[in-house]
VEXDREN-2710 file (C-alpha; in Angstrom, 1 decimal):
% VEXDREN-2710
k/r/px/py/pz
1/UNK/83.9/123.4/70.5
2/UNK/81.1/123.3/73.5
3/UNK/79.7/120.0/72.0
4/UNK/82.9/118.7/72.0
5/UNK/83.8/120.1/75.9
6/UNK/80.5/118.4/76.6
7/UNK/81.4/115.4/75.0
8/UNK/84.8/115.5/76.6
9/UNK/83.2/116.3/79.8
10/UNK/81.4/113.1/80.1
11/UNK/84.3/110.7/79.4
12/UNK/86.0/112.8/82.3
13/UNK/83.5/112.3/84.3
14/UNK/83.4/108.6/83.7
15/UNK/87.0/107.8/83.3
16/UNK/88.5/110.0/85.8
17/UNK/88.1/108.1/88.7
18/UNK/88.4/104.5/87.2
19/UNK/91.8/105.9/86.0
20/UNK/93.2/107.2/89.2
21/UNK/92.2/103.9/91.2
22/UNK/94.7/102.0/88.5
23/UNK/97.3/104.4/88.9
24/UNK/96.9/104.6/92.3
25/UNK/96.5/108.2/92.8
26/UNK/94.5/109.1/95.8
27/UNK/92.8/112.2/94.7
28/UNK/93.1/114.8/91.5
29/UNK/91.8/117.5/89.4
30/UNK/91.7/118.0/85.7
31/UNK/90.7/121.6/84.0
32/UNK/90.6/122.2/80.6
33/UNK/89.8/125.9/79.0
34/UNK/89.2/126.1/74.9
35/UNK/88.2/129.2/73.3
36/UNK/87.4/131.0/76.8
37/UNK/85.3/127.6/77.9
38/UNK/86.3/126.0/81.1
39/UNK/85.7/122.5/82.5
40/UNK/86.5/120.5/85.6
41/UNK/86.3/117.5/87.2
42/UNK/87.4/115.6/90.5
43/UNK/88.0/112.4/91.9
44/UNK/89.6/110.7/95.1
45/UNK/89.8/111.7/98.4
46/UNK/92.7/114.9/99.3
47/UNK/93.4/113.0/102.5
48/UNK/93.3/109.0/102.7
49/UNK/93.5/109.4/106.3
50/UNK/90.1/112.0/106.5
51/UNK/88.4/110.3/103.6
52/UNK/87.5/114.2/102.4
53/UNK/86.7/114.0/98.6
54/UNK/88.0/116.0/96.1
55/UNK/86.2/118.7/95.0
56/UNK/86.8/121.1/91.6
57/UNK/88.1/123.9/93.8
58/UNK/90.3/121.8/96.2
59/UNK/94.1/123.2/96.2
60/UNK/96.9/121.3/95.3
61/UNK/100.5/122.4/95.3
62/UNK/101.3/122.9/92.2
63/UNK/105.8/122.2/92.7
64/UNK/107.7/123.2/90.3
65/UNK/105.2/124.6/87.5
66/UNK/105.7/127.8/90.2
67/UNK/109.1/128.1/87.8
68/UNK/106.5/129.4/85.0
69/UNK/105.1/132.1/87.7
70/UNK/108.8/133.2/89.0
71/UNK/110.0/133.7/85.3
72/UNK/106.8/135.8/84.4
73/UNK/107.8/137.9/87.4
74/UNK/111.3/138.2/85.9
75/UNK/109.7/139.0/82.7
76/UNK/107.6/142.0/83.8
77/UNK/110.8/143.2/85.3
78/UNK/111.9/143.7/81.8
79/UNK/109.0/145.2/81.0
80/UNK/109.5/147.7/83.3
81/UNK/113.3/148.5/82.5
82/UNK/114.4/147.2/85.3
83/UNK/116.2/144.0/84.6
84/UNK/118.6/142.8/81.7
85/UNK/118.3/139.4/81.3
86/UNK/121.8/139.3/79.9
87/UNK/124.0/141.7/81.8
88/UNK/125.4/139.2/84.5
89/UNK/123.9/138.5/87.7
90/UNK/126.5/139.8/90.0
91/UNK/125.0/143.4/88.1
92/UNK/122.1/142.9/90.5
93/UNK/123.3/140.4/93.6
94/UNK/127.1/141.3/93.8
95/UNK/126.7/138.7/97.0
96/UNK/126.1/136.1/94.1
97/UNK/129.1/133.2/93.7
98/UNK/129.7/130.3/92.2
99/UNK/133.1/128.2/92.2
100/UNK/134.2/129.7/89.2
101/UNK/133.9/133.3/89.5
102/UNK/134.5/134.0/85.9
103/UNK/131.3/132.0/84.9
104/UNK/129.0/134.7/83.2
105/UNK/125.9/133.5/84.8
106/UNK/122.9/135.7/83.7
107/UNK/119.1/135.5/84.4
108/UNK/118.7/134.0/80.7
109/UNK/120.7/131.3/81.2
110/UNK/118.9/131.1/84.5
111/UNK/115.6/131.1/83.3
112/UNK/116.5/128.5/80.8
113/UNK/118.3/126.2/83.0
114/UNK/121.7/126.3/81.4
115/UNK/123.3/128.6/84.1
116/UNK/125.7/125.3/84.7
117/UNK/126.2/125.2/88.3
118/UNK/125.4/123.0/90.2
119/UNK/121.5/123.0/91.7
120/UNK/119.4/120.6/93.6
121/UNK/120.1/122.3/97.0
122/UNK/117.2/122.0/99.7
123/UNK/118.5/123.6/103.2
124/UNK/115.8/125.7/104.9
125/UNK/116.8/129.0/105.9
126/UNK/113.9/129.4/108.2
127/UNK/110.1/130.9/107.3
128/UNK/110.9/134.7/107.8
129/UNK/111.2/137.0/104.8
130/UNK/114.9/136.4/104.4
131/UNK/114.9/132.8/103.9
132/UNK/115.0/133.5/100.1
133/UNK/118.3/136.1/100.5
134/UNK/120.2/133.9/103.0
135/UNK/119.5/130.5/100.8
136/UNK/121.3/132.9/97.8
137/UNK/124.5/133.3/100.2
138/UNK/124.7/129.9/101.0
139/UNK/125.2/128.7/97.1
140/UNK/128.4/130.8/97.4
141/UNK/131.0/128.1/95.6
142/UNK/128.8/126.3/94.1
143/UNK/130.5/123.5/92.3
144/UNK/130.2/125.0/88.5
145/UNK/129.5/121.8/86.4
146/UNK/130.2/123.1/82.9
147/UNK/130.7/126.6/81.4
148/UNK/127.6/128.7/81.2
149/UNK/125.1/128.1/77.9
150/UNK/126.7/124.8/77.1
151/UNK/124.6/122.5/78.1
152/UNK/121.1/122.2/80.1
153/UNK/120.8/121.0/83.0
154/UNK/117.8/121.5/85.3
155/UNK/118.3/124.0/88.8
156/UNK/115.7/124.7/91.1
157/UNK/118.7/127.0/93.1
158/UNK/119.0/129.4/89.5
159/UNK/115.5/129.8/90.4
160/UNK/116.1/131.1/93.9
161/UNK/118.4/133.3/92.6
162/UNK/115.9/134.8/90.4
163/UNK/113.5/135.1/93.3
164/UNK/116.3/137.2/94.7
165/UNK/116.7/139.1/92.1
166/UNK/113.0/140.1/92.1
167/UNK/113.4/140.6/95.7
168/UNK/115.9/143.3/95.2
169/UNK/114.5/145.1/91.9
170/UNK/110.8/145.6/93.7
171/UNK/112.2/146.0/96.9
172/UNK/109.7/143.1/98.4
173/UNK/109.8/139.8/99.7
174/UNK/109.3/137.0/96.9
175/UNK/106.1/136.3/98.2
176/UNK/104.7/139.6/98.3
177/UNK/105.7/140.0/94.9
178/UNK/103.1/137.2/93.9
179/UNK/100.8/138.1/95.5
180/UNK/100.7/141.8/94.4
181/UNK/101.9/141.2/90.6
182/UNK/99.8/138.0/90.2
183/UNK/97.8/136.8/92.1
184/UNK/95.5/140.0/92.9
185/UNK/95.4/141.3/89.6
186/UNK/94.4/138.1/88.0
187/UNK/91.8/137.5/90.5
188/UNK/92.5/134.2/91.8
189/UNK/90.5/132.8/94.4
190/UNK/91.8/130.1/95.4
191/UNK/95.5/130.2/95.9
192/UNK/97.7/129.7/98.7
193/UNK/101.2/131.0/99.3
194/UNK/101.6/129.3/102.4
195/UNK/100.4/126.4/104.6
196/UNK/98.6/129.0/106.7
197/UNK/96.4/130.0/103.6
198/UNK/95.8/126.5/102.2
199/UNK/94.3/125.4/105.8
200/UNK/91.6/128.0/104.9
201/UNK/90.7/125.5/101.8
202/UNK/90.0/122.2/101.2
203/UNK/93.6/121.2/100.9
204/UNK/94.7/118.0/99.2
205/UNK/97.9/116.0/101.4
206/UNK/100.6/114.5/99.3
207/UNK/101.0/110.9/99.5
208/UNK/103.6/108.3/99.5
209/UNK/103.1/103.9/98.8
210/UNK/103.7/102.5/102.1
211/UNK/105.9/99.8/99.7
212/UNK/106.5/98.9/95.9
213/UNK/102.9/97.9/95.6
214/UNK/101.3/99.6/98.5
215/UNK/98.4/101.5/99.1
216/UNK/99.2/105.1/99.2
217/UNK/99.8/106.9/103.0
218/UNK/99.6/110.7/103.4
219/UNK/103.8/112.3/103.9
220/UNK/104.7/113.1/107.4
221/UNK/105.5/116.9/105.9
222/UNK/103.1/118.8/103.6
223/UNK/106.0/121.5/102.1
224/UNK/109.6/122.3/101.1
225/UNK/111.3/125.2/102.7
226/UNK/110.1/128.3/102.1
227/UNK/113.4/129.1/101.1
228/UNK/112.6/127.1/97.7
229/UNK/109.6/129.6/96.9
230/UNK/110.3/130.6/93.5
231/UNK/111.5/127.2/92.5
232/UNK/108.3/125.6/93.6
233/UNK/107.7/125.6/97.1
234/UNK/105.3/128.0/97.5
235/UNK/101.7/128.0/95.4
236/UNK/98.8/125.8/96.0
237/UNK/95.6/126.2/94.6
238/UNK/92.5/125.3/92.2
239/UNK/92.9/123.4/88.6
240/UNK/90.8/126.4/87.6
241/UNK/92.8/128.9/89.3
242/UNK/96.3/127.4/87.2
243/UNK/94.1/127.5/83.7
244/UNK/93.4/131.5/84.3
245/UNK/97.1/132.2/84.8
246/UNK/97.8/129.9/81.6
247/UNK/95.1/131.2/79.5
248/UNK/97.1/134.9/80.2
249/UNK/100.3/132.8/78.7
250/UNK/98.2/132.0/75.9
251/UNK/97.5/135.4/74.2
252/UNK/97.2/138.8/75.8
253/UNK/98.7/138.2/78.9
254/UNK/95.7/138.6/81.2
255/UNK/96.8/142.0/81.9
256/UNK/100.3/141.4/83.6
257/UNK/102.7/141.1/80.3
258/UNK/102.5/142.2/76.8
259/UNK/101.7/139.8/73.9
260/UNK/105.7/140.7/72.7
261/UNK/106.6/139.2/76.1
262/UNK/105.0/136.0/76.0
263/UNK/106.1/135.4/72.7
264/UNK/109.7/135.7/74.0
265/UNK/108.8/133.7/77.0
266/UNK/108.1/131.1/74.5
267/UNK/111.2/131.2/72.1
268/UNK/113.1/128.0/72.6
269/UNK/116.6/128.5/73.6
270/UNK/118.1/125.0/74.3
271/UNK/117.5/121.4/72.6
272/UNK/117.3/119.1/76.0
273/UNK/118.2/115.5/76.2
274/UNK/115.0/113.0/76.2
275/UNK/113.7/112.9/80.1
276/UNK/110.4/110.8/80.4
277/UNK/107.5/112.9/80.0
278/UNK/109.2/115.8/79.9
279/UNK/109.7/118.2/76.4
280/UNK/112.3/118.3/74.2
281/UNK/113.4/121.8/74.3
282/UNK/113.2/125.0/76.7
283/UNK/112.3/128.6/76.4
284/UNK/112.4/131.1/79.7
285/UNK/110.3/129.1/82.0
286/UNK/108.7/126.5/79.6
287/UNK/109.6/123.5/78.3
288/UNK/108.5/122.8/74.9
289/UNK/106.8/119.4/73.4
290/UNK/107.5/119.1/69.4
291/UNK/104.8/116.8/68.7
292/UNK/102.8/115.8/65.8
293/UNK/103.8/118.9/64.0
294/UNK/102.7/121.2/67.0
295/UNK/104.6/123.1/69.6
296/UNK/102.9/122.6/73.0
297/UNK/104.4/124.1/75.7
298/UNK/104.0/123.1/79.6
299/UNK/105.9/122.4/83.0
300/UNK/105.6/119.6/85.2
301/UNK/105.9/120.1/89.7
302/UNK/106.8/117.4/92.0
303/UNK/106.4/119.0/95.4
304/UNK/106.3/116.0/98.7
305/UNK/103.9/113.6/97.4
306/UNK/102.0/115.8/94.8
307/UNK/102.2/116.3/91.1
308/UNK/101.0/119.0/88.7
309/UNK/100.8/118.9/84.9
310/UNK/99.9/122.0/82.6
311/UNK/100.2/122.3/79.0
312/UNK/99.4/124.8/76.2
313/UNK/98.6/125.2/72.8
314/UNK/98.2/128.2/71.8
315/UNK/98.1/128.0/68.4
316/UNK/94.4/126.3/68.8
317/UNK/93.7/128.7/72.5
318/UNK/93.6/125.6/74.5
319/UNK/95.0/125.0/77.9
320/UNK/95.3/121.8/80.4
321/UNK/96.0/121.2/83.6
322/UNK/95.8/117.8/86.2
323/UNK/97.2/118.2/90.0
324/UNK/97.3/114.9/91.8
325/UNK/98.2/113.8/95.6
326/UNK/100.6/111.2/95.3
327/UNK/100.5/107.8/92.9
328/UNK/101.5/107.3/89.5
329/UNK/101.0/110.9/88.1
330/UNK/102.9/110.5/84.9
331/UNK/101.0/107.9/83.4
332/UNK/97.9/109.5/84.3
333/UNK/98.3/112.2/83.1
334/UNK/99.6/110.6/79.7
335/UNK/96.2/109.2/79.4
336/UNK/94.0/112.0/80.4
337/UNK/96.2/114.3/78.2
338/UNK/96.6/111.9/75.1
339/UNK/92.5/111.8/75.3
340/UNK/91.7/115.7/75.6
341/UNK/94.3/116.9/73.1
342/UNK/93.2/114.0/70.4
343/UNK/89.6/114.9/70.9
344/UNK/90.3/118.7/70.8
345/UNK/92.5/119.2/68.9
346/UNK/93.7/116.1/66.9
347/UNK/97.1/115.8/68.5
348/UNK/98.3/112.4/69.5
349/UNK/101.0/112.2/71.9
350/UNK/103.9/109.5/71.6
351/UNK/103.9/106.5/73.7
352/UNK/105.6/106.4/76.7
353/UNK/109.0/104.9/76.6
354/UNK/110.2/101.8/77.0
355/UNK/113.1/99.6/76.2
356/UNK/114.3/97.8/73.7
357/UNK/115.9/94.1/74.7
358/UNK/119.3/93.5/73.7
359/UNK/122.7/94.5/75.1
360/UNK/125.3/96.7/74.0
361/UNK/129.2/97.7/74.8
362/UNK/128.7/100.1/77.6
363/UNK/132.2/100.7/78.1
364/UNK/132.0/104.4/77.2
365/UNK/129.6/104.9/80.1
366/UNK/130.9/102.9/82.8
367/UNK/132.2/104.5/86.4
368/UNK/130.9/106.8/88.9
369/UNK/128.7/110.1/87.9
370/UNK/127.3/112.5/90.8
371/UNK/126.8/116.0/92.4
372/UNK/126.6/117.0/96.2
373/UNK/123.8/114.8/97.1
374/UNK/123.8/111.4/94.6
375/UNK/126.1/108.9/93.8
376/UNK/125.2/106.7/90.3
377/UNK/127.7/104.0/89.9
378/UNK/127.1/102.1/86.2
379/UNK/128.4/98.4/85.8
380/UNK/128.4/96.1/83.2
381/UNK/127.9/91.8/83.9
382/UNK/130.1/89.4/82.1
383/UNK/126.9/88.1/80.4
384/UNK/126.5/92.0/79.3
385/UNK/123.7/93.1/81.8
386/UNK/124.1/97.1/82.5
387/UNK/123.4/98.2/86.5
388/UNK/123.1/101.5/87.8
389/UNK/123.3/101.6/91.7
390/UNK/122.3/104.9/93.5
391/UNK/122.7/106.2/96.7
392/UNK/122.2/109.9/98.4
393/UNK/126.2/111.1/99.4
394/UNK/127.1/114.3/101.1
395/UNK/124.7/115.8/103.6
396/UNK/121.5/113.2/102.8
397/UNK/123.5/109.8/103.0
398/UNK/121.5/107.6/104.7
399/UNK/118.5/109.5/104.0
400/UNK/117.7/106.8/101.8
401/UNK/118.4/103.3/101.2
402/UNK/120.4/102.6/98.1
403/UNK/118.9/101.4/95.1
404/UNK/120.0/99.5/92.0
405/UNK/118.5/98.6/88.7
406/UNK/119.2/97.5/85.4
407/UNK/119.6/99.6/82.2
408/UNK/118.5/98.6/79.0
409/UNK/119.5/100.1/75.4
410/UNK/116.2/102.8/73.9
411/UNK/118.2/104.8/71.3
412/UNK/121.9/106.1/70.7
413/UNK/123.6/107.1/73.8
414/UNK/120.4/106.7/75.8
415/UNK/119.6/103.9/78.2
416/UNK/116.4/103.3/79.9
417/UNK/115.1/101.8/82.9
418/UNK/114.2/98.0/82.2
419/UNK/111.9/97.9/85.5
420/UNK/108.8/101.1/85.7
421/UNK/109.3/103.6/88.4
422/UNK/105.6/105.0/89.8
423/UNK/104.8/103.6/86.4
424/UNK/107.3/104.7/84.0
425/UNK/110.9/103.7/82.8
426/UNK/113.2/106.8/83.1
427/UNK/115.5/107.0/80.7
428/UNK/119.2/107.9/81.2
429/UNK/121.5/109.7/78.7
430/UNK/125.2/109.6/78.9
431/UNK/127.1/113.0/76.8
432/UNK/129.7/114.2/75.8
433/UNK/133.5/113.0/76.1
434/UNK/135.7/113.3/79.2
435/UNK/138.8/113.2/76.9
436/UNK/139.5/109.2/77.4
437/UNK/136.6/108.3/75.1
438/UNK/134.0/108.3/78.0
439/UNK/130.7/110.1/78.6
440/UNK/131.5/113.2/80.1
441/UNK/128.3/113.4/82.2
442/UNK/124.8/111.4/83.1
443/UNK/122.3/113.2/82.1
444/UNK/118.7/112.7/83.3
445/UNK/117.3/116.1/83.3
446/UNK/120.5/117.4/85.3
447/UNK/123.7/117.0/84.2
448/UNK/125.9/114.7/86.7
449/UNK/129.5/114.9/86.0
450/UNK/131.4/111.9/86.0
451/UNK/133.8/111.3/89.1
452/UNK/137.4/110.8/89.4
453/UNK/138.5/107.2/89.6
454/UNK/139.8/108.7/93.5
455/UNK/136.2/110.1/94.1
456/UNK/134.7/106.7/93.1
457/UNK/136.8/104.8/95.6
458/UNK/136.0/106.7/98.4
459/UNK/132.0/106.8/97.7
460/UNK/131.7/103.2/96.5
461/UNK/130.9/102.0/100.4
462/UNK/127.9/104.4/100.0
463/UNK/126.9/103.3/96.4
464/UNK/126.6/99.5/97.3
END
């Protein structure tokens, strides 16, 4: 295994930075551990502005793989006795509401993303230690999408909730609870929980294109509200630092859960619908990649301008993770990912999707889909060309301009992008019936109902 890291640590070395100048990824880290051997390497600059290079122990924010941390905090809760994941939440946050008070929400179908209300909610509640408590009152009536543990549907605000609960069962802000029940006892050295901390580091800026095929430009804000902690607002820090909390997923824990735990961290729970470069499944925290007759599990953070990528395979004691500053993360990481796992393991990851020419009868997903904060309107040409056309509604219209672009066919009710996005075509799934032979919802990691002709009406000036 060390010739191989060796081995594998030269074409790193080499390819690293002629692979984030094509994706046009200012700066980035990859880390690898196998059989207790670690390896880094950098490349880039962490501010385009300062020119400062990357270094192996810059922080990045890592977004949403924080979820993975805030479930393993919910985990040694149970551990402790303290928390059932499947009494109901109300048992522990009787404050807790959602529009359908007879929804049995629990911290299960929390943790596994099929709590069914609705969850992309980003109001700051201020930097003090209640943000986290007074961000939980404000999701009271929640719209509740479909009934609990039918379907998934990704929601960084379940996640909140679970911070709260945390909050309440160790009598401690959120924060303090990572620090104390993580971060200290598995030494890590360089970690941030706050923009106050990562200034002491050699911080990387996330970054925007300053057009479709512009050179990147560091974001006018560096992070989400604190009030989205434990759904990813809240931990930067090293490549290294992320591989020693994954190696404790890995086996033994690393001395903050049992080996009985992770197992049950890593039990899937829910079949997903294909989301590109995401896994097929989900456990209590993960999401899980069937592929090439392994099971690799992993989480993917999108924080402003910055990506993180982490993936495990424990069956073979290997872990990898690559945190970027802006550019085109997901193919990137494909590539780096696709070479380490091959060469390490002999797994080789699927291509990235893309579509299939052709058209199709669309009429079952035609119409208006949304939530609180996007509008997707889906057309069909007389010559058969499918468009979506999307536009932020509610409290973000006008946040940003509308956009439209045409669908292609990939595979049954699926549909796919026929232009790349930062490098990828996102696919778009349309399930389930609405009683009139239509898809019931949009699917593309969250589940967007569709609207009533009435609610169409009134937001088509937005969608177009």
């Amino acid at each position: 295994m060390i010739k191989k890291l060796n081995t594998l640590a030269d074409w790193l070395g080499e390819r690293l930075p002629e692979l984030i100048a094509e994706h046009r990824v200012p700066g980035a880290v990859i880390g690898v551990y196998a059989n207790g051997e670690h390896l880094e390497r950098a490349a880039g600059v962490l501010n385009t502005r300062t020119g400062v290079p990357v270094t192996t122990d810059s922080l990045f924010q890592i977004g949403s793989v924080s979820k993975v941390w805030t479930a393993t905090l919910a985990l040694q809760l149970v551990e402790d006795g303290k928390l059932d994941l499947d009494l109901p939440v109300r048992a522990y946050l009787p404050e807790f509401r959602s529009a359908d008070e007879s929804a049995l929400i629990t911290t299960r179908r929390l943790l596994c993303h099929t709590a069914g209300f609705e969850g992309d909610r980003f109001t700051d509640t201020g930097r003090g230690d209640d943000a986290i408590a007074r961000y939980v009152e404000l999701l009271s009536g929640a719209p509740q999408l479909f009934e609990p543990g039918e379907l998934f549907s990704y929601n960084n605000a379940g996640y909140v909730v679970i911070g709260r609960i945390i909050e309440i069962l160790r009598g401690k802000p959120y924060i303090q609870c990572l620090r104390e029940h993580l971060i200290r006892p598995l030494g890590l050295a360089h970690t941030a929980t706050d923009a106050e901390e990562a200034i002491l580091h050699r911080a990387a800026v996330g970054h925007f294109p300053s057009g479709p095929e512009g050179s990147p430009h560091p974001a006018g804000l560096w992070a989400l509200p604190r009030s989205l902690s434990p759904a990813g607002s809240a931990l930067t820090m090293s490549a290294r630092d992320l591989l020693i909390f994954a190696r404790g997923r890995l086996s033994d824990g690393g001395g903050v859960l049992g080996a009985e735990t992770i197992r049950a961290m890593r039990t899937e729970h829910v079949r997903v619908s294909p989301v590109t470069a995401h896994g097929d499944a989900w456990a209590l925290g993960w999401e899980i990649f069937h592929v090439d007759g392994h099971t690799i599990y992993g989480h993917n953070g999108d924080t402003i301008g910055q990506s993180a990528f982490l993936r495990l395979l424990p069956e073979r004691d290997i872990a990898v993770a690559l945190l970027t500053n802006g550019g085109q993360g997901v193919p990137l990481h494909h590539k780096l990912f696709g070479h380490v796992l091959r060469e390490l393991a002999g797994i080789g990851l699927p291509a990235l999707p893309v579509p299939s020419p052709g058209t199709i009868d669309a009429s079952r997903y035609l119409g208006s889909y949304g939530n609180s904060i996007t509008d997707i309107t889906i057309s069909q040409d007389d010559d058969g060309t499918i468009w979506a056309e999307q536009a932020p509604t509610g409290e973000y219209t006008g946040s940003a301009p509308p956009q439209r672009f045409q669908l292609l066919p990939y595979h049954g009710d699926t549909l796919i992008t026929a232009q790349p996005n930062q490098g990828i075509h996102r696919m778009q799934n349309f399930v389930g019936d609405d009683g009139h032979g239509r898809a019931r919802f949009l699917h593309d990691g969250r589940a967007l109902p569709r609207r009533s002709a009435t609610a169409s009406a009134s937001s088509s000036s937005t969608v177009r």
